[in-house]
Every structure is written in structure tokens, then in C-alpha cells.
Biopython code that builds the backbone (N, CA, C, O; Angstrom):
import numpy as np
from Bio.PDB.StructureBuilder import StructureBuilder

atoms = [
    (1, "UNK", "N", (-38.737, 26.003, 4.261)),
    (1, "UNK", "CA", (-38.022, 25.104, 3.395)),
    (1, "UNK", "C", (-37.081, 25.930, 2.512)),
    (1, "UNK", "O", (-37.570, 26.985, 2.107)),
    (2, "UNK", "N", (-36.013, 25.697, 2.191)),
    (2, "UNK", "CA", (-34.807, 26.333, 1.620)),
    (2, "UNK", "C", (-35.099, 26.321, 0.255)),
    (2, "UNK", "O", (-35.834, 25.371, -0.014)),
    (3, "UNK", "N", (-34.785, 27.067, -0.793)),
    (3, "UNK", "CA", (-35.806, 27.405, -2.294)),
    (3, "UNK", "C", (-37.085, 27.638, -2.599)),
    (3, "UNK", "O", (-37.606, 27.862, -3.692)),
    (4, "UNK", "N", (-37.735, 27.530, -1.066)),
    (4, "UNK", "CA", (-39.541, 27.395, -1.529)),
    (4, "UNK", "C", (-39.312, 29.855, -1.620)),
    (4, "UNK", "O", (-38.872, 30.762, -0.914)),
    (5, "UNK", "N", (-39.870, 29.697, -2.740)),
    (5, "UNK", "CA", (-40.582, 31.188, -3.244)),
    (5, "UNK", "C", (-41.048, 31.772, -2.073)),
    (5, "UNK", "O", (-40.741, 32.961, -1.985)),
    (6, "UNK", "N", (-41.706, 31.313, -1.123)),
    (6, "UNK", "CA", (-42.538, 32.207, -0.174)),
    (6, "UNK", "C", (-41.409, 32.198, 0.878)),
    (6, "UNK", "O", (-41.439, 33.205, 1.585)),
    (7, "UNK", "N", (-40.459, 31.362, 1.156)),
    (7, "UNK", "CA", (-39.832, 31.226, 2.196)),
    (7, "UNK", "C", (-38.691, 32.672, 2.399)),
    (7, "UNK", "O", (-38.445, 33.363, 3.387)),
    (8, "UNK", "N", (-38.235, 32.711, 1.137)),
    (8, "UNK", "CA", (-37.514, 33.559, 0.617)),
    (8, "UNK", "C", (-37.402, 34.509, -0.205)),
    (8, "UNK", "O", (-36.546, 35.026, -0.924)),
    (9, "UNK", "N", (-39.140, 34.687, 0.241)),
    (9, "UNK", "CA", (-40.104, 36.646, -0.115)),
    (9, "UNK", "C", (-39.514, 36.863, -1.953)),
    (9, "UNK", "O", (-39.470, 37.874, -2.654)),
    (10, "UNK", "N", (-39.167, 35.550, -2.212)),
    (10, "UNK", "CA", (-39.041, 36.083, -3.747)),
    (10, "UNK", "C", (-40.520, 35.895, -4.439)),
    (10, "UNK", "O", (-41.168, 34.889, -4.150)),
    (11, "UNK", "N", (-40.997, 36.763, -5.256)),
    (11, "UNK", "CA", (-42.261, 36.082, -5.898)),
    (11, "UNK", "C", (-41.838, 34.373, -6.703)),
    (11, "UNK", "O", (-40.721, 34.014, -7.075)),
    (12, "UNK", "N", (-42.969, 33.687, -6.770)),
    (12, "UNK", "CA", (-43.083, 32.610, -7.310)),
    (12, "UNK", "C", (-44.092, 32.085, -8.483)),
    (12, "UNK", "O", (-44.108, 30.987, -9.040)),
    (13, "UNK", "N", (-45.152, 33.529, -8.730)),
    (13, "UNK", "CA", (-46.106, 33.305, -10.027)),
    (13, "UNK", "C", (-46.612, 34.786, -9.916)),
    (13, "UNK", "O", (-46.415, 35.594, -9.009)),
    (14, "UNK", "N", (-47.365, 34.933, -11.164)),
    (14, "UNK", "CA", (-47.746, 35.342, -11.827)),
    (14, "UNK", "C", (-49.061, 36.198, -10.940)),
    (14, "UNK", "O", (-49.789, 35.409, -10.339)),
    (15, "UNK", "N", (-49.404, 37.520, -10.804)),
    (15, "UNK", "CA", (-49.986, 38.207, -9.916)),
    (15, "UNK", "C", (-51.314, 38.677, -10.688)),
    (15, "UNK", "O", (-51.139, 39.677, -11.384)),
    (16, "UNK", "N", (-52.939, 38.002, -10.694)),
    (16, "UNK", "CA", (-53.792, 38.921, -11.462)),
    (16, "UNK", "C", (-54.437, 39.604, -9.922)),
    (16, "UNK", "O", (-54.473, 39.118, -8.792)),
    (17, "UNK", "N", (-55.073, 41.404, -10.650)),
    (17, "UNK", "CA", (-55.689, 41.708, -9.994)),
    (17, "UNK", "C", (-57.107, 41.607, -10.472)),
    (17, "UNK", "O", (-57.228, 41.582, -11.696)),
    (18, "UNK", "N", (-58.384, 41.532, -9.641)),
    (18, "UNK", "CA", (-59.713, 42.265, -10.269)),
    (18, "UNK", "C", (-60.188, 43.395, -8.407)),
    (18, "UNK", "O", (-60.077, 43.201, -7.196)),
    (19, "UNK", "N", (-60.610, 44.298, -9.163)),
    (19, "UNK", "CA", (-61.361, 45.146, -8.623)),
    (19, "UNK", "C", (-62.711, 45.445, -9.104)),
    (19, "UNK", "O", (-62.965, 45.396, -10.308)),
    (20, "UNK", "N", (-63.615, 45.762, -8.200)),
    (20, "UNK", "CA", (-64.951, 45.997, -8.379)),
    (20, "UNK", "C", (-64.596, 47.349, -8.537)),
    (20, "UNK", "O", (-63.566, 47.896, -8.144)),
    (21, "UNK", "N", (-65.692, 47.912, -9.242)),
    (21, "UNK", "CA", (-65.591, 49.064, -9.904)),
    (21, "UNK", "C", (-66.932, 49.874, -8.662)),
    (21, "UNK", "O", (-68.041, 49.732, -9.176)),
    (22, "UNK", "N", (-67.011, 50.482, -7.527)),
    (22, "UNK", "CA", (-68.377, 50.851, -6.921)),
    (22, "UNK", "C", (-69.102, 51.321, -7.550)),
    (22, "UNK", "O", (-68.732, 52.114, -8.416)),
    (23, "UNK", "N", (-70.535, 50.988, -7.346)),
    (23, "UNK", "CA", (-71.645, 51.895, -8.118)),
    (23, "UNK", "C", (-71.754, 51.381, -9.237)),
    (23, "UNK", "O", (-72.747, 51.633, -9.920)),
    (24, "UNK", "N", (-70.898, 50.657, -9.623)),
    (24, "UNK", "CA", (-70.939, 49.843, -11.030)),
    (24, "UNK", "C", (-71.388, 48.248, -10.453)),
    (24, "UNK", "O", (-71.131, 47.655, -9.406)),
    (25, "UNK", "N", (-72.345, 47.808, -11.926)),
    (25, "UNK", "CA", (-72.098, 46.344, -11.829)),
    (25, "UNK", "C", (-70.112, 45.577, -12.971)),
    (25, "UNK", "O", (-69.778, 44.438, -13.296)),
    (26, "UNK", "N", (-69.436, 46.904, -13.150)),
    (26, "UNK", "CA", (-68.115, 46.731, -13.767)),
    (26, "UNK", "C", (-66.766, 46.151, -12.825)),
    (26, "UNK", "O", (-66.191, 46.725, -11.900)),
    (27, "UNK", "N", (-66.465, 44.623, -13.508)),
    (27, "UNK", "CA", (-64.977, 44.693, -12.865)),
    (27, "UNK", "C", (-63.671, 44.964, -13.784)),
    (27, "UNK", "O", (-63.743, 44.797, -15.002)),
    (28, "UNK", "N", (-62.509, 45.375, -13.175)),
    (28, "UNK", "CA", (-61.788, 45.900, -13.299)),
    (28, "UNK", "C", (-60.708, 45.217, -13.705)),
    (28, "UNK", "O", (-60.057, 46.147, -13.229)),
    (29, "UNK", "N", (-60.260, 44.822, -13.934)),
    (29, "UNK", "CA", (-58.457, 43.751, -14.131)),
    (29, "UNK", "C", (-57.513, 43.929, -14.536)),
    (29, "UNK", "O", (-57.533, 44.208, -15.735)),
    (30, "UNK", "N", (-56.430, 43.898, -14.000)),
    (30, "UNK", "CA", (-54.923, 43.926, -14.106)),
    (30, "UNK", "C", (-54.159, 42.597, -14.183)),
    (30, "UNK", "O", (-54.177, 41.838, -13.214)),
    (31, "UNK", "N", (-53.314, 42.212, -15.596)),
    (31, "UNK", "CA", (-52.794, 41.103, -15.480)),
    (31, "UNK", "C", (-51.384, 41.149, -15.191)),
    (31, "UNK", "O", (-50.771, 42.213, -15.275)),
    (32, "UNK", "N", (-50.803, 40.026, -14.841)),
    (32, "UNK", "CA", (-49.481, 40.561, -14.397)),
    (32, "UNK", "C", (-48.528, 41.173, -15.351)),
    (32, "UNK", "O", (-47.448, 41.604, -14.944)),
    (33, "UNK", "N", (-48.957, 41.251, -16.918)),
    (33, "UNK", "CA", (-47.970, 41.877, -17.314)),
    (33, "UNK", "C", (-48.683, 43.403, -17.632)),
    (33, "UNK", "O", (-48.486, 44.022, -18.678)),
    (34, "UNK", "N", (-49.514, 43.858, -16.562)),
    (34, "UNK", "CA", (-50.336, 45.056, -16.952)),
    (34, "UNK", "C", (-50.787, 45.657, -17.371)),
    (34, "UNK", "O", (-50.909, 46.866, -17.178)),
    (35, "UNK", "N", (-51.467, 44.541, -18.597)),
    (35, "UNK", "CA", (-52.524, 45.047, -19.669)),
    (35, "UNK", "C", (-53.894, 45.123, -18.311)),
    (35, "UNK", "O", (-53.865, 44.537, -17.230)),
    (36, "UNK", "N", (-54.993, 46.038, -18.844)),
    (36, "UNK", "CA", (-56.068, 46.025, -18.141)),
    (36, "UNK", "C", (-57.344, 45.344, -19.075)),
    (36, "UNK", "O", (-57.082, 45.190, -20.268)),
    (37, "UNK", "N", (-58.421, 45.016, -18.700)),
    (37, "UNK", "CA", (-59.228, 45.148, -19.155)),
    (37, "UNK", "C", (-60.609, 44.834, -18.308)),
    (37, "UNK", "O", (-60.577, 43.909, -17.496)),
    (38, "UNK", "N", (-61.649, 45.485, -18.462)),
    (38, "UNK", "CA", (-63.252, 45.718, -17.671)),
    (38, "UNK", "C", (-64.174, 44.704, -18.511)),
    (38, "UNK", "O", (-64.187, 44.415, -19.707)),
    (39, "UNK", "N", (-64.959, 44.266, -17.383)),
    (39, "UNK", "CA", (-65.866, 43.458, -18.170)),
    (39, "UNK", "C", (-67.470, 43.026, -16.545)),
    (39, "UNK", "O", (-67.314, 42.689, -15.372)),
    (40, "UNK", "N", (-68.158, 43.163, -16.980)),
    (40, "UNK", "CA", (-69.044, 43.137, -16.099)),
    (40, "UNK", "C", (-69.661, 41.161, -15.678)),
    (40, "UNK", "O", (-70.534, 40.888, -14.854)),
    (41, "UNK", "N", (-69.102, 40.427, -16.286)),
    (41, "UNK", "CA", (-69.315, 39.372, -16.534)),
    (41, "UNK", "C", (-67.726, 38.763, -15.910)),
    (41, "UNK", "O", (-66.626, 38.950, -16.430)),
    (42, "UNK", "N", (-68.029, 38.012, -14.672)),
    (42, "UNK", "CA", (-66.471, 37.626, -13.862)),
    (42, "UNK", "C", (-65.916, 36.509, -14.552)),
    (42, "UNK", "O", (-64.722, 36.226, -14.452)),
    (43, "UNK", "N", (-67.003, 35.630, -15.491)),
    (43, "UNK", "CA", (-66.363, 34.594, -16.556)),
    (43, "UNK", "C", (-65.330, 35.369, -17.378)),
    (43, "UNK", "O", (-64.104, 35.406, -17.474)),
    (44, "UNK", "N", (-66.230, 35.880, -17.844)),
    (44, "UNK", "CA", (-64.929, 36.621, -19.084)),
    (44, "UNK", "C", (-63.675, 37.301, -19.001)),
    (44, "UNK", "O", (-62.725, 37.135, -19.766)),
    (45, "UNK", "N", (-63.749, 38.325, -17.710)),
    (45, "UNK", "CA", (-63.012, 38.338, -17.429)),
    (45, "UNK", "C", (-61.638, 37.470, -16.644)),
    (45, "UNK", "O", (-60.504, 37.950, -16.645)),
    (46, "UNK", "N", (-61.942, 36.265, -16.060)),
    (46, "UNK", "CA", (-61.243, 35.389, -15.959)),
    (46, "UNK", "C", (-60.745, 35.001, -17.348)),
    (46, "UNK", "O", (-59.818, 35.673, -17.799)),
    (47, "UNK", "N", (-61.134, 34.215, -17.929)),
    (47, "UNK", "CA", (-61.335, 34.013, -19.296)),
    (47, "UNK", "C", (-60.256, 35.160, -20.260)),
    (47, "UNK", "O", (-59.791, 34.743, -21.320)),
    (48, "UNK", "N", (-59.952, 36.492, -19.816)),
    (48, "UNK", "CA", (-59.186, 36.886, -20.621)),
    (48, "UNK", "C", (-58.060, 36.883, -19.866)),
    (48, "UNK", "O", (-56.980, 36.818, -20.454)),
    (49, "UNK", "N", (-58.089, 36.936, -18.772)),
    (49, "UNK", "CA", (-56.493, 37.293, -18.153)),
    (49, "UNK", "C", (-56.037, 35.683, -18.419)),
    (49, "UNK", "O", (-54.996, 35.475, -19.043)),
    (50, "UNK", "N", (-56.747, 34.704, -17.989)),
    (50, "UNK", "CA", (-56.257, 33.186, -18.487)),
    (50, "UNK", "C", (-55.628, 32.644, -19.914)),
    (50, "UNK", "O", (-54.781, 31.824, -20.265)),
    (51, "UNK", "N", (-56.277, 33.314, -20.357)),
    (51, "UNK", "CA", (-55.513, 33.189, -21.972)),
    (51, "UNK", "C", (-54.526, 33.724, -22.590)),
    (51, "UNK", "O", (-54.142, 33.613, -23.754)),
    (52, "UNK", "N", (-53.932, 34.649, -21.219)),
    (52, "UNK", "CA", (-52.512, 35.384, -21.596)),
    (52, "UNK", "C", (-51.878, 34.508, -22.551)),
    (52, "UNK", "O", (-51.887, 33.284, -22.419)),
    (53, "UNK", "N", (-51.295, 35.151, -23.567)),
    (53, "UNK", "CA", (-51.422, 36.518, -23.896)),
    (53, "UNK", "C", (-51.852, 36.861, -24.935)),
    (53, "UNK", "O", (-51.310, 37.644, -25.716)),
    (54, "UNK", "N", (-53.428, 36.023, -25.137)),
    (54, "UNK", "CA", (-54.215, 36.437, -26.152)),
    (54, "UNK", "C", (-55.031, 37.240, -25.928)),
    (54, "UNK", "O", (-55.730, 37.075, -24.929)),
    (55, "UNK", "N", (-55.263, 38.536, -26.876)),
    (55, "UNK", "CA", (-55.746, 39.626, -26.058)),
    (55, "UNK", "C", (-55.219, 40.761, -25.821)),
    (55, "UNK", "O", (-55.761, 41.851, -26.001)),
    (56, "UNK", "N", (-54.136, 40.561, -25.404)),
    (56, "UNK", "CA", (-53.331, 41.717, -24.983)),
    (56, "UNK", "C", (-51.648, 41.078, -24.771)),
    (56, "UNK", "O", (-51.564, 39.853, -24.676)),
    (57, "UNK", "N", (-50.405, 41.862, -24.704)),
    (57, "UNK", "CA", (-49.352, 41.363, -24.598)),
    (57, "UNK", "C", (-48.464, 42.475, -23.624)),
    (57, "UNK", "O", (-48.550, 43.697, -23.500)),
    (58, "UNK", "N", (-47.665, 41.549, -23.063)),
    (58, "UNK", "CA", (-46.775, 42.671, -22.114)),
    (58, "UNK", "C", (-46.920, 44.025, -22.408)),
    (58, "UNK", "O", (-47.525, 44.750, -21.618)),
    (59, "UNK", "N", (-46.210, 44.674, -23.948)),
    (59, "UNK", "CA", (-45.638, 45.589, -24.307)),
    (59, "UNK", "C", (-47.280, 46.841, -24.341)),
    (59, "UNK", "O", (-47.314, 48.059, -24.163)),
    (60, "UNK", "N", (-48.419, 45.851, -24.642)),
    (60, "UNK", "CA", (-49.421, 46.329, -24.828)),
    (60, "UNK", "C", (-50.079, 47.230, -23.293)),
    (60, "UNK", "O", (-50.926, 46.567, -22.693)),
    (61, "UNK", "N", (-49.844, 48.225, -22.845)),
    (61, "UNK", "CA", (-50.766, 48.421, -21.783)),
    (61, "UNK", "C", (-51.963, 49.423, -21.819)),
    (61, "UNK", "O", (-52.629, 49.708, -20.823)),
    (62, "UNK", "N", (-52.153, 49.893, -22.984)),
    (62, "UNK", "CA", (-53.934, 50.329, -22.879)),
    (62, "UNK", "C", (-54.776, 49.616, -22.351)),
    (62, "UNK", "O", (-54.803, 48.410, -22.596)),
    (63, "UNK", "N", (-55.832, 50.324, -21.334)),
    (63, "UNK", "CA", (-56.386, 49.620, -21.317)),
    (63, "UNK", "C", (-57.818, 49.140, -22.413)),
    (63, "UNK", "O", (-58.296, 49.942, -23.214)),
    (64, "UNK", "N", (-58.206, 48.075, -22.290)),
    (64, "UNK", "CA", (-59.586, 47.218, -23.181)),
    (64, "UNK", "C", (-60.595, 47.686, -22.587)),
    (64, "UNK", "O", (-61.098, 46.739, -21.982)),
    (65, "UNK", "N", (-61.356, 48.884, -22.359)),
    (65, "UNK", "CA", (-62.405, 48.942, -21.931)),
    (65, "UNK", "C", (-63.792, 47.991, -22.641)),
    (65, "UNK", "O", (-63.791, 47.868, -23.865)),
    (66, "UNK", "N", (-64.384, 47.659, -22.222)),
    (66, "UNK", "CA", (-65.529, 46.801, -23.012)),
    (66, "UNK", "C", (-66.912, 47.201, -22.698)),
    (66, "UNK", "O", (-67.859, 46.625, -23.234)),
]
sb = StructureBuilder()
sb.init_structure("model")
sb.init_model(0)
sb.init_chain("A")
sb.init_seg("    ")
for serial, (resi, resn, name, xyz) in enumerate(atoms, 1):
    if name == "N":
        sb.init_residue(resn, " ", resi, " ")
    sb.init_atom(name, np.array(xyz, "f"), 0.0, 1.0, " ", f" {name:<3s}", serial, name[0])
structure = sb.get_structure()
């Protein structure tokens, strides 16, 4: 379809990552504006990248270890 985002390999939203951390019960997260933050609990961490951008802000990229 002509304008659809995927059609035309342009992005169309907003990219979170989580990674498992091995050997850990720790996950890992990257939000799309590349603040990080760890949290062993997959609520919360949902929970923070969802509330962009409370928490953390673009300009902010340390990461939140917890």
C-alpha cells in the first residue's frame, strides 16, 4: 500500500528493546530514545519504558541500574 511505513522501509514507531541479562534473573532495556534501565521484575520494566518520558528523557542516557 503506498504511505504504509513498512511498505516503504521507513520506520513507523517507536523501537523498545529488553534483553535478558544470562546467569541473571536481570532484564535489560533500551528505550527508543536510549535511556537504559535493568529491573528483574518484566512489569516494571514495561512500566518504565511505557511512561516515557517519565524516568528518563532523550538527552538523558545513563544508564538506571536498579
Amino acid at each position: 500500500m503506498a504511505g504504509d511505513g513498512w511498505a516503504s522501509g521507513a520506520p513507523t514507531a517507536e523501537v523498545y528493546r529488553i534483553d535478558w541479562l544470562p546467569g541473571t534473573d536481570v532484564l535489560h532495556g533500551v528505550c527508543h530514545c536510549g535511556a537504559e534501565h535493568a529491573a528483574e521484575d518484566p512489569v516494571e520494566l514495561w512500566q518504565w519504558m511505557l511512561a516515557h518520558p517519565t524516568g528518563h528523557h532523550p538527552a538523558d542516557h545513563r544508564k538506571e541500574m536498579t
